[in-house]
ROSE-4610 file (N, C-alpha, C; in Angstrom, 1 decimal, always signed):
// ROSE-4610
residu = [X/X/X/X/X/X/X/X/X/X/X/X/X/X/X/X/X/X/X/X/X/X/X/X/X/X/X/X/X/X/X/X/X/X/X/X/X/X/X/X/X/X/X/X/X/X/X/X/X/X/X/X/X/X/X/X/X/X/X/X/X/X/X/X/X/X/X/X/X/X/X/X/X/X/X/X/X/X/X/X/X/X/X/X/X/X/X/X/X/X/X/X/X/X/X/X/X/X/X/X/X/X/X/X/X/X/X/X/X/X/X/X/X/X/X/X/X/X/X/X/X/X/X/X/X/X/X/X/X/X/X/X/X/X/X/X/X/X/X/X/X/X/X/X/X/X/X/X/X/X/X/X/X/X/X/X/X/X/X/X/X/X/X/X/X/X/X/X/X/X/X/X/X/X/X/X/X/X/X/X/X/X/X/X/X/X/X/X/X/X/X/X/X/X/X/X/X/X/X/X/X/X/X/X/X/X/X/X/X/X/X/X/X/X/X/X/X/X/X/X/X/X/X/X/X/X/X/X/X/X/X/X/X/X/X/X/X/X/X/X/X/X/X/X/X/X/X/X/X/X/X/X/X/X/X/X/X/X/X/X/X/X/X/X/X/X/X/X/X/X/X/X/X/X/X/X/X/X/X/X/X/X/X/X/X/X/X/X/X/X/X/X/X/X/X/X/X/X/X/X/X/X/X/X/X/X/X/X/X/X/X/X/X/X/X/X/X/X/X/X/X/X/X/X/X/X/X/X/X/X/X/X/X/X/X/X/X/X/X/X/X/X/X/X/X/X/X/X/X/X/X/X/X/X/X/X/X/X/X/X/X/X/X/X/X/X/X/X/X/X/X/X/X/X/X/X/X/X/X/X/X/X/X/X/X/X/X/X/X/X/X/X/X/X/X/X/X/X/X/X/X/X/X/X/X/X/X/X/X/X/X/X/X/X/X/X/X/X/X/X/X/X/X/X/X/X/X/X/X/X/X/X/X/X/X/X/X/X/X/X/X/X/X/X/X/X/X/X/X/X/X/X/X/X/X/X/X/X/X/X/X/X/X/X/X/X/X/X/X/X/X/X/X/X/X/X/X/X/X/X/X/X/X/X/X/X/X/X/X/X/X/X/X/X/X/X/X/X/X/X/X/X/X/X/X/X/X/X/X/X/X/X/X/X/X/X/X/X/X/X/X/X/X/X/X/X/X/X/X/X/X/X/X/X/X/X/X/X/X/X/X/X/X/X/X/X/X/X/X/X/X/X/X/X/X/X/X/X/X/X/X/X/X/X/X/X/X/X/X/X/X/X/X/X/X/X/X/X/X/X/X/X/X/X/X/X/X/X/X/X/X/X/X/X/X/X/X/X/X/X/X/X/X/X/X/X/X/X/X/X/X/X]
num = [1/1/1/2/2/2/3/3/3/4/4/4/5/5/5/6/6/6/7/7/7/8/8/8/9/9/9/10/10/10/11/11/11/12/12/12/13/13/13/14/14/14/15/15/15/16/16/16/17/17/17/18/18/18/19/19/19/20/20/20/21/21/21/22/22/22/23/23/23/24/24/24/25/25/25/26/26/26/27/27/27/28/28/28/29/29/29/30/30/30/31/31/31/32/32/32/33/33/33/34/34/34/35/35/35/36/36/36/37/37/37/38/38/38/39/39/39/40/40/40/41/41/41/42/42/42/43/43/43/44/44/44/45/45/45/46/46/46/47/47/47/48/48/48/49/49/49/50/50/50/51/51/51/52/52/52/53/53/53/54/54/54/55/55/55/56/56/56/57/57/57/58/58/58/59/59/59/60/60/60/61/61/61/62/62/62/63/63/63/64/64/64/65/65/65/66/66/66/67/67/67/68/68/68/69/69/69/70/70/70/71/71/71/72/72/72/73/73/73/74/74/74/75/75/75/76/76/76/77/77/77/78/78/78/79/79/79/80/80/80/81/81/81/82/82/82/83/83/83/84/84/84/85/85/85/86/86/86/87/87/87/88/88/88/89/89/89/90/90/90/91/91/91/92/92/92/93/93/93/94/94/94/95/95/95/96/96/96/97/97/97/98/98/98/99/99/99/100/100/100/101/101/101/102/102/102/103/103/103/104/104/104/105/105/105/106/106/106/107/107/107/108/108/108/109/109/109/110/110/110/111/111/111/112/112/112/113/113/113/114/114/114/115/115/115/116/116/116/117/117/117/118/118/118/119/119/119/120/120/120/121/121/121/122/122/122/123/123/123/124/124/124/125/125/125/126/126/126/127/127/127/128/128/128/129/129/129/130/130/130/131/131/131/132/132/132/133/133/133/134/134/134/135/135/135/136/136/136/137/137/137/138/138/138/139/139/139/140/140/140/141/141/141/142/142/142/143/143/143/144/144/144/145/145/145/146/146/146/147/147/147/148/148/148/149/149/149/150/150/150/151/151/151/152/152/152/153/153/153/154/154/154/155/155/155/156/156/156/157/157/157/158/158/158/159/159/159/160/160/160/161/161/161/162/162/162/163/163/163/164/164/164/165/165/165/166/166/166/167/167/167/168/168/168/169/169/169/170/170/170/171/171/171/172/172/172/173/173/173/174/174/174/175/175/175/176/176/176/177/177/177/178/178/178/179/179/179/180/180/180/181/181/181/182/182/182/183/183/183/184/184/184/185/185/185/186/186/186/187/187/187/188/188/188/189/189/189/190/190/190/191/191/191/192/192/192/193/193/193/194/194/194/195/195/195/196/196/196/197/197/197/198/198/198/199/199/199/200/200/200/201/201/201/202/202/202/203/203/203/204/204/204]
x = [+0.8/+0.0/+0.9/+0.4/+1.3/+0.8/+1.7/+1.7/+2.3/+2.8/+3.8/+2.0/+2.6/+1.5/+1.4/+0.3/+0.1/-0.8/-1.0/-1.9/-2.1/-3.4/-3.8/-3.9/-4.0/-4.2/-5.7/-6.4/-7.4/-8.2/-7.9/-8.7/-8.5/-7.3/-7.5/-8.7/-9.1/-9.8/-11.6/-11.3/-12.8/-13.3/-12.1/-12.3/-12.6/-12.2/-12.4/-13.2/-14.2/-15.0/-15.9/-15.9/-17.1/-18.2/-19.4/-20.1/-19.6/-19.4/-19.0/-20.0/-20.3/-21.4/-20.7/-19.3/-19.0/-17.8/-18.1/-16.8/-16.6/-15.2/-14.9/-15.1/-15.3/-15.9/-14.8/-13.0/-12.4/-12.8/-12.5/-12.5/-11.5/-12.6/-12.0/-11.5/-10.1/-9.7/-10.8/-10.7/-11.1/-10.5/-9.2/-8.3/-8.8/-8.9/-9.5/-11.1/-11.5/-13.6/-13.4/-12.3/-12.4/-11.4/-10.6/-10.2/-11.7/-12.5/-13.2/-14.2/-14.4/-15.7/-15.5/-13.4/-13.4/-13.6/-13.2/-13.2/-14.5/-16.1/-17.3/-17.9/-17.2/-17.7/-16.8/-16.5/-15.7/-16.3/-17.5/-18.2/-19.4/-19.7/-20.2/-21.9/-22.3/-24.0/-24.6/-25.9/-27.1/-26.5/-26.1/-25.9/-25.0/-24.1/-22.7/-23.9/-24.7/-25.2/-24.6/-24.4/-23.4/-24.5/-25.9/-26.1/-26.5/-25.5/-24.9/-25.1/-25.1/-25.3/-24.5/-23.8/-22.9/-23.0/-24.0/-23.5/-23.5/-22.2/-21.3/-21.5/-22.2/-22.4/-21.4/-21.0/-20.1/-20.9/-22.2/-22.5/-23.4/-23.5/-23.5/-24.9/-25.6/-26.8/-27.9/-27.3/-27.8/-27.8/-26.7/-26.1/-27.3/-27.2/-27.7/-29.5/-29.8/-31.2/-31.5/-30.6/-30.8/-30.8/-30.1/-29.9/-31.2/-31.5/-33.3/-33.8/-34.2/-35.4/-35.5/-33.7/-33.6/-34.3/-33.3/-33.2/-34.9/-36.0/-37.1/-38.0/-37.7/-38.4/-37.3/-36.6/-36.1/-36.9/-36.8/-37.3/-38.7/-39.3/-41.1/-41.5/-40.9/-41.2/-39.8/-39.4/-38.5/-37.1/-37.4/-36.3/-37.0/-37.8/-38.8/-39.0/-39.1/-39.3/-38.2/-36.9/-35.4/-34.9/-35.3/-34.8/-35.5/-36.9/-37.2/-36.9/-35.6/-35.2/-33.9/-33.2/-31.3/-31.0/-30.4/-29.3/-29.3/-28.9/-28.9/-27.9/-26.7/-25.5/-25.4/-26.1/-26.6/-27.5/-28.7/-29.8/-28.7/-28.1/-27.1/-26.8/-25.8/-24.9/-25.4/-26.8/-27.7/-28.6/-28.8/-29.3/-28.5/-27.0/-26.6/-26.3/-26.0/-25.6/-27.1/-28.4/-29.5/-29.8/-29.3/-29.7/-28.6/-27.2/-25.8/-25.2/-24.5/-23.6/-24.1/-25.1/-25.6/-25.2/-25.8/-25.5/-24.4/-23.5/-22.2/-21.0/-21.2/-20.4/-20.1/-18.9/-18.3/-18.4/-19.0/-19.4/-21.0/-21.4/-22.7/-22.5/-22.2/-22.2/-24.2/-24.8/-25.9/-25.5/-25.9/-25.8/-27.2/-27.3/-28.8/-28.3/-30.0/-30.0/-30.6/-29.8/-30.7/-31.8/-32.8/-34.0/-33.9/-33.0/-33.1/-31.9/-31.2/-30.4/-30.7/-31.3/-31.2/-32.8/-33.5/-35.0/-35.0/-36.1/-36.1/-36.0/-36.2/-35.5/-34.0/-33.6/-32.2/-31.3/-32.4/-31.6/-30.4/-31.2/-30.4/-29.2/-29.1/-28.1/-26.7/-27.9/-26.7/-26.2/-26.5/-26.0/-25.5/-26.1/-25.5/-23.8/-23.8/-22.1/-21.4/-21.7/-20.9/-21.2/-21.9/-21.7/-20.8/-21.1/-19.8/-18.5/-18.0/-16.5/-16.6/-17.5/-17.2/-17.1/-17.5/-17.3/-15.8/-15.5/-14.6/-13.4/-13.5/-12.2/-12.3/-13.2/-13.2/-12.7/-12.4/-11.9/-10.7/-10.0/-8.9/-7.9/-8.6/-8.1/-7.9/-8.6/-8.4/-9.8/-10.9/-12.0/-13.0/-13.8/-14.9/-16.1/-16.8/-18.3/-19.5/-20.7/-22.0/-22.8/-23.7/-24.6/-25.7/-26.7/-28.0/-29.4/-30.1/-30.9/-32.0/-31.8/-33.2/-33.2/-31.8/-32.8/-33.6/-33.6/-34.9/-36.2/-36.2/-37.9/-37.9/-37.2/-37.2/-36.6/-37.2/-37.1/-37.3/-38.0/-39.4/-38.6/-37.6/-36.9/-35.5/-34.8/-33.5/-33.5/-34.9/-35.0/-34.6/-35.5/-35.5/-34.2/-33.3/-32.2/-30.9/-30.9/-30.0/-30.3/-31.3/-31.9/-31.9/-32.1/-32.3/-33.5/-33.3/-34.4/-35.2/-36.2/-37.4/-36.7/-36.0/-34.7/-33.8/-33.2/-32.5/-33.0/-32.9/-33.7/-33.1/-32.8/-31.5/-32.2/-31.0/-31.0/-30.4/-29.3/-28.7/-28.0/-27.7/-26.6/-25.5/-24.5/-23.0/-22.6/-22.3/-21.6/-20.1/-19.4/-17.9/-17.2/-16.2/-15.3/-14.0/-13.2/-12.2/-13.0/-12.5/-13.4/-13.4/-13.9/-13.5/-13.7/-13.7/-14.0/-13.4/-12.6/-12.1/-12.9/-12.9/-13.7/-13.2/-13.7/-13.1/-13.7/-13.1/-13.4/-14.7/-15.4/-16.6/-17.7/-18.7/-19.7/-19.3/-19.5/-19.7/-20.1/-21.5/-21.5/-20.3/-19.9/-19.0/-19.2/-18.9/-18.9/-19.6/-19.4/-19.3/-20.7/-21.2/-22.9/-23.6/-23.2/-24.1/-23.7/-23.0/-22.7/-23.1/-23.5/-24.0/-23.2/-22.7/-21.9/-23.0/-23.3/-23.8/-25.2/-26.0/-27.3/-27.8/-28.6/-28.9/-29.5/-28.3/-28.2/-27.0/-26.8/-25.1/-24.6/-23.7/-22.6/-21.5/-20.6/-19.5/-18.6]
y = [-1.2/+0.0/+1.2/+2.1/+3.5/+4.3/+4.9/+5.7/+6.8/+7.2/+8.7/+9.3/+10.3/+12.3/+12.5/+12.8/+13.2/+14.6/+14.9/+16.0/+16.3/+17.4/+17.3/+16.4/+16.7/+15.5/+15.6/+13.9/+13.7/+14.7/+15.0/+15.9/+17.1/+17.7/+19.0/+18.9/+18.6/+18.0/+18.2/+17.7/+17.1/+18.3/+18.8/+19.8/+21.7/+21.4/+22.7/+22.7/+21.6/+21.7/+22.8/+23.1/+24.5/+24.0/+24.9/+24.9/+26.4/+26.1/+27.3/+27.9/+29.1/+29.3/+30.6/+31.1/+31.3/+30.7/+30.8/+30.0/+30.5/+30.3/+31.0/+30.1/+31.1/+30.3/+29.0/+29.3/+28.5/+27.1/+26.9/+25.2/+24.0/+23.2/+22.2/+20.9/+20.5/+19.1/+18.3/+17.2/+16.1/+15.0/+15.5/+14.3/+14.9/+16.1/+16.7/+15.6/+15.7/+15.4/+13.6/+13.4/+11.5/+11.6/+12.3/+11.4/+11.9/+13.0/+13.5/+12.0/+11.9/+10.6/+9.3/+9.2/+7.8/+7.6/+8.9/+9.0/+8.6/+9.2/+9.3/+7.5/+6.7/+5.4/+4.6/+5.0/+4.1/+4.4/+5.1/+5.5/+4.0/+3.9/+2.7/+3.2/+1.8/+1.7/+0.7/+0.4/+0.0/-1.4/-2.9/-3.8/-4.1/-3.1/-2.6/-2.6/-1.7/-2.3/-0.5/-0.1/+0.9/+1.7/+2.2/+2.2/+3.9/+4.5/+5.8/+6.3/+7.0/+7.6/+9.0/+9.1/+10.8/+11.4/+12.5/+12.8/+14.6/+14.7/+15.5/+16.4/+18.0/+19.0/+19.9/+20.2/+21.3/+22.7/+21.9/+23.0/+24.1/+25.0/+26.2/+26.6/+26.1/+25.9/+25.7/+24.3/+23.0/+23.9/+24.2/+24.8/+25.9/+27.1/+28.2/+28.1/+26.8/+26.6/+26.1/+25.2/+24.9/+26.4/+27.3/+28.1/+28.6/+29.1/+29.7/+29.4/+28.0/+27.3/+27.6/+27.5/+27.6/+29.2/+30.0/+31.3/+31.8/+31.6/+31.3/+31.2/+30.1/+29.2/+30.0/+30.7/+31.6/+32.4/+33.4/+35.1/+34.7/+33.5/+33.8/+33.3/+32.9/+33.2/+32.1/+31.4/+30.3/+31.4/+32.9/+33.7/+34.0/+34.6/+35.1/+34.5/+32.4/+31.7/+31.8/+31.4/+30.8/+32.6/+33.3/+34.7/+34.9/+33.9/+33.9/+32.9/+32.2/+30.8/+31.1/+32.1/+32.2/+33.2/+33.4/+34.9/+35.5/+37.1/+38.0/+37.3/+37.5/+36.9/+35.5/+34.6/+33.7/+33.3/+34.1/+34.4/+35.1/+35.8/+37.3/+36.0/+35.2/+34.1/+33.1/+32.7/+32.1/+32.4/+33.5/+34.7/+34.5/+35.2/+35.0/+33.7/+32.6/+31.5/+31.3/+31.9/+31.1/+32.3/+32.7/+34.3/+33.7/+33.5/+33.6/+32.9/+32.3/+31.4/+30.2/+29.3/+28.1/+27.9/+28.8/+28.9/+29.2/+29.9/+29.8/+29.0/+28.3/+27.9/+26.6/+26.1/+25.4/+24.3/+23.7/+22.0/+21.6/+21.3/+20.9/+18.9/+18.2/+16.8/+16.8/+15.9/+15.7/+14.3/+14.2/+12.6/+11.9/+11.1/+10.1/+9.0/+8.1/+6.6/+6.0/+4.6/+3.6/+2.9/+3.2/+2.4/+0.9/+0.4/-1.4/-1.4/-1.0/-1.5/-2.0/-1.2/-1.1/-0.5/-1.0/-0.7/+0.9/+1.9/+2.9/+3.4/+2.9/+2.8/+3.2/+2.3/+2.3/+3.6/+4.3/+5.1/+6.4/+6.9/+8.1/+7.4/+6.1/+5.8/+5.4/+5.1/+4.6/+5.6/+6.7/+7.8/+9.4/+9.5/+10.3/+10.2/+8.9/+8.8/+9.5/+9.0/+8.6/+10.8/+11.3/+12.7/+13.5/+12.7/+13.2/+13.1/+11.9/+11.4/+12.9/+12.9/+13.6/+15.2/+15.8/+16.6/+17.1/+16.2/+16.2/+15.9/+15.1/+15.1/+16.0/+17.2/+18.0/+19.5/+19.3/+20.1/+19.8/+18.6/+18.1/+18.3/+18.5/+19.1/+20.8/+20.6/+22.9/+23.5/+22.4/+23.1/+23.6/+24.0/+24.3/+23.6/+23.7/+22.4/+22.9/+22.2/+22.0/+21.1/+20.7/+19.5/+20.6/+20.4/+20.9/+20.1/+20.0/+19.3/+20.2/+21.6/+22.3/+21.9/+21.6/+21.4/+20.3/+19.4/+17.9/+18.4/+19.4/+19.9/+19.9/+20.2/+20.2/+19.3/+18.0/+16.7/+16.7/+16.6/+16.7/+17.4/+18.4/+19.2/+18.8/+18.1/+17.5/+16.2/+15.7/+14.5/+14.4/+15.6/+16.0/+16.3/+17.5/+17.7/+17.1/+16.2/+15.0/+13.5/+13.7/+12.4/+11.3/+11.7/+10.1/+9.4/+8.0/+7.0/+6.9/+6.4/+6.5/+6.1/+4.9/+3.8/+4.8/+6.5/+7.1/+8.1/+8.3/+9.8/+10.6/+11.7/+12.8/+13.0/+12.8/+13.4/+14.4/+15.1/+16.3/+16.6/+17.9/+18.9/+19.3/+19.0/+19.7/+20.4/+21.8/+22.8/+22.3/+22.7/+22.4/+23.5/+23.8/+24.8/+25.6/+26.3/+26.4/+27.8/+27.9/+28.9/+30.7/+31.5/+32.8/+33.7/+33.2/+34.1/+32.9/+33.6/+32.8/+32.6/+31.3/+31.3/+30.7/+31.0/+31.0/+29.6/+29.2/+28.1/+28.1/+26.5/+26.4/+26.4/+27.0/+27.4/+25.9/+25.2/+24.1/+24.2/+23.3/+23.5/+22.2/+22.5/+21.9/+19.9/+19.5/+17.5/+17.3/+18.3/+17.7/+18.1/+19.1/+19.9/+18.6/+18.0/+17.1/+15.5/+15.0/+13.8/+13.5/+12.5/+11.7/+10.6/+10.1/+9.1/+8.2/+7.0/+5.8/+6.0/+7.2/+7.5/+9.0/+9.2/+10.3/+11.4/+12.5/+13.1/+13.4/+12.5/+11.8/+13.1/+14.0/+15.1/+13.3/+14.0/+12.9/+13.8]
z = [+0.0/+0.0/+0.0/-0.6/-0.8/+0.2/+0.8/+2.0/+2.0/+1.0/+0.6/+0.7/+1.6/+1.6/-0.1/-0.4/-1.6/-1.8/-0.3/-0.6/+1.0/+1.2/+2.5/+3.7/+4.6/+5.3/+5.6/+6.1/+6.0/+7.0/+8.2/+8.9/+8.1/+8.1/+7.5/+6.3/+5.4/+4.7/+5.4/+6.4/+6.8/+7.7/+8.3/+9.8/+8.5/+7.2/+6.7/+5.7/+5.3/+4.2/+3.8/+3.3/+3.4/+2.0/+1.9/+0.7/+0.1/-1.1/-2.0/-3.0/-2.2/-3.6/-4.8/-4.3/-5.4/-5.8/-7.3/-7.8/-9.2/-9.6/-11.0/-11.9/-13.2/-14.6/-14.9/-14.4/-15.0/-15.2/-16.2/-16.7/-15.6/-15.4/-14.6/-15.2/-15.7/-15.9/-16.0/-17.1/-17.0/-15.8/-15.8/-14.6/-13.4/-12.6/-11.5/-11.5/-12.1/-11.9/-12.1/-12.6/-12.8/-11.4/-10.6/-9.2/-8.3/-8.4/-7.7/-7.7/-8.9/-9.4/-8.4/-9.0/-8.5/-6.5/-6.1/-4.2/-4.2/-5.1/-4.9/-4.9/-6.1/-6.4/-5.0/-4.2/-3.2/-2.1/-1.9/-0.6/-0.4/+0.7/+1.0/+0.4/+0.2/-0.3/+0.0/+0.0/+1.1/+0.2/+0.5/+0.0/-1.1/-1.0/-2.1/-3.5/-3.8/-5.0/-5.5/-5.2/-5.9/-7.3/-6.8/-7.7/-8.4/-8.0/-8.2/-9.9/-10.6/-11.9/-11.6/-12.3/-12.5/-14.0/-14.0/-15.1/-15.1/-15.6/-15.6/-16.9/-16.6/-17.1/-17.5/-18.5/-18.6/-19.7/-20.6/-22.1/-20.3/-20.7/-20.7/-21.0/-22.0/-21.9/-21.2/-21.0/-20.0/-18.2/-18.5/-17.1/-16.7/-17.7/-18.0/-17.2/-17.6/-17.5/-16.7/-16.2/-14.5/-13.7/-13.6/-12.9/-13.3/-14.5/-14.3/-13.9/-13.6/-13.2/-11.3/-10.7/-9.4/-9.4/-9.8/-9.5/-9.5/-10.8/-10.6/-9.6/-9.1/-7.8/-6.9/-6.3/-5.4/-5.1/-6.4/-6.7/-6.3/-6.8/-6.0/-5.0/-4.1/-2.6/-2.0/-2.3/-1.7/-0.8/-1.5/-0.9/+0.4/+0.5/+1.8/+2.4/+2.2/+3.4/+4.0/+3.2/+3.4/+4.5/+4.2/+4.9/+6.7/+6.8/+8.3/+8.9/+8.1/+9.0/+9.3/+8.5/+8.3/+8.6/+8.9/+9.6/+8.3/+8.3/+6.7/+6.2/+6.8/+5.2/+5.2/+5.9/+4.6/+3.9/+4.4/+2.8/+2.1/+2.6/+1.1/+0.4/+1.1/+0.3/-0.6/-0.1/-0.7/-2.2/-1.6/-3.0/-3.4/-3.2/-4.9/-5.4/-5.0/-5.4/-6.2/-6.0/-6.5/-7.4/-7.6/-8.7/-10.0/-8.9/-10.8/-10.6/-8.8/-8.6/-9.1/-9.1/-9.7/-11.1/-11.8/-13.7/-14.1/-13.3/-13.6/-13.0/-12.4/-12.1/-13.0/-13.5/-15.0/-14.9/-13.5/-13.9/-12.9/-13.5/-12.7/-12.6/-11.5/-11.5/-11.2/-12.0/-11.4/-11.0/-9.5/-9.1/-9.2/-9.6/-9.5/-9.5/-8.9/-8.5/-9.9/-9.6/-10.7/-10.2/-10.3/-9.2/-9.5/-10.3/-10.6/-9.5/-9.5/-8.0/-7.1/-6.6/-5.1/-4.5/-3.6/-3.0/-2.7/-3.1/-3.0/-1.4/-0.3/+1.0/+1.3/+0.2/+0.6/-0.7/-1.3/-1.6/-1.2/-0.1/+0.5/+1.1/+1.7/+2.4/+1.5/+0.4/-0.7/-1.8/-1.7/-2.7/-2.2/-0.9/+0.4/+0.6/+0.7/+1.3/-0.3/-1.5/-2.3/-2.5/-2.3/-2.2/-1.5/+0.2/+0.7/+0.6/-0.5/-0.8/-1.5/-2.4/-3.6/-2.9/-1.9/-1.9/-1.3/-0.4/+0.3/-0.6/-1.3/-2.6/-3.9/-3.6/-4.2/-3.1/-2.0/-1.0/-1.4/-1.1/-1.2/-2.4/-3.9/-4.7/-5.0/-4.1/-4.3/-5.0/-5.2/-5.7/-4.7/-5.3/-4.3/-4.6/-4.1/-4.5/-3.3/-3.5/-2.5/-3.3/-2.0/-2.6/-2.3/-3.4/-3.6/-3.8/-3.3/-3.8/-4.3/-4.4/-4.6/-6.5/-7.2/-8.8/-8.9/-7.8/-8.4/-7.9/-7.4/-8.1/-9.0/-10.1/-11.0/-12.4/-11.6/-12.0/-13.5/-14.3/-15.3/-16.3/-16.0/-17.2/-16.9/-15.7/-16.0/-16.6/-16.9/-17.2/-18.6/-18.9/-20.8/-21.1/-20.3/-20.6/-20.9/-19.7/-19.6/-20.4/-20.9/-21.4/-20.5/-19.3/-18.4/-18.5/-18.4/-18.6/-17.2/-17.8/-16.4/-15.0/-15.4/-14.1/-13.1/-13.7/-13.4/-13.0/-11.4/-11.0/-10.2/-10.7/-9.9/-8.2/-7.7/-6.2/-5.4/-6.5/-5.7/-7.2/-7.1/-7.9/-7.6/-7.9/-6.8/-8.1/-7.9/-8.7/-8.2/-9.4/-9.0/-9.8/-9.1/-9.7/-8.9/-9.2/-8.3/-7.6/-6.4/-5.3/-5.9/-5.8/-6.6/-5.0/-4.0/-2.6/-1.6/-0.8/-0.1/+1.2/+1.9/+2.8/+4.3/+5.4/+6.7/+7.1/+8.4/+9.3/+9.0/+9.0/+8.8/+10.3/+10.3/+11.6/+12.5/+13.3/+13.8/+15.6/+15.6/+17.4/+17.4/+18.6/+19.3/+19.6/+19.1/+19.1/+20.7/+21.6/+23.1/+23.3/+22.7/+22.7/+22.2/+21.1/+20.3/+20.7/+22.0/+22.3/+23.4/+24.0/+25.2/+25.6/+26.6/+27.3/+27.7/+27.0/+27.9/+27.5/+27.7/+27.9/+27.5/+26.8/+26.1/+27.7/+27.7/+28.7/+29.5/+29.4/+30.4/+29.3/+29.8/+29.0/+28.7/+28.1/+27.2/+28.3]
């Protein structure tokens, strides 16, 4: 097994992930998005049935029109709910990612399941992990990324777009691209707020 440092180390990685909602137009390697893919296909799934789908957006078009449909569904009321739940700068942050950060940014991975896999139960468990590899080996390379689920409302037009078969049904969007705003330590309550010793209560 190879053990030479090749990059970050794993906590650093894990302890600084952020979601990125801005990111620059530059073009991302094919070799960058095939090691991002391969970390994502090695994440565990509900009976190894691995039944993951990636398809990887770059036209501009395609891109262009996901972002309308979000930005859309924002501007008519999804901003005014999302603003009595979140502190101002991150509705700010949010707004813009759902206004221009979405459609611009230079790779859209749509992830979906193959429903002949694997029992519709066992989807989130089995397509969840394989998001977090992916996003975290997209930390790890110097990109920026987030998982979104708000474009499968808009199921019905990625279906047309992408040409997926009835079997394949998107579950999240991760923009990818290198960061264009640099961003600080990520919010986190503290592990010892959210843990219990022995018995739910018991402090750790």
């Amino acid at each position: 097994m190879n053990t030479d440092a090749t990059g970050p180390a794993f906590f650093d990685v894990v302890l600084n992930q952020r979601a990125h909602r801005y990111l620059s137009p530059d073009a991302v390697a094919d070799s960058l998005i095939e090691q991002i893919l391969t970390a994502a296909t090695h994440a565990p799934s509900g009976e190894n049935a691995q039944p993951w789908i990636f398809v990887v957006v770059r036209d501009p078009v395609v891109r262009g029109e996901v972002g309308r449909l979000v930005a859309e569904s924002w501007t008519s009321g999804s901003s005014d709910r999302t603003a009595e739940m979140v502190p101002p700068w991150m509705h700010r942050e949010v707004d813009h990612w759902a206004r221009e950060g979405l459609a611009t940014a230079p790779v859209h991975v749509v992830v979906c399941v193959d429903e002949r896999l694997c029992h519709e139960g066992l989807w989130g468990s089995s397509i969840f992990p394989a998001v977090q590899n992916l996003l975290l080996a997209a930390s790890a390379l110097g990109l920026g990324s987030l998982m979104s689920t708000y474009p499968v409302a808009f199921t019905p037009q990625l279906r047309t777009m992408l040409s997926l078969p009835d079997h394949v049904h998107p579950l999240a969007v991760v923009p990818l691209g290198f960061p264009a705003k640099a961003l600080g330590p990520p919010r986190r309550i503290p592990m010892q707020d959210k843990t219990f010793r022995e018995r739910y209560g018991e402090a750790w």
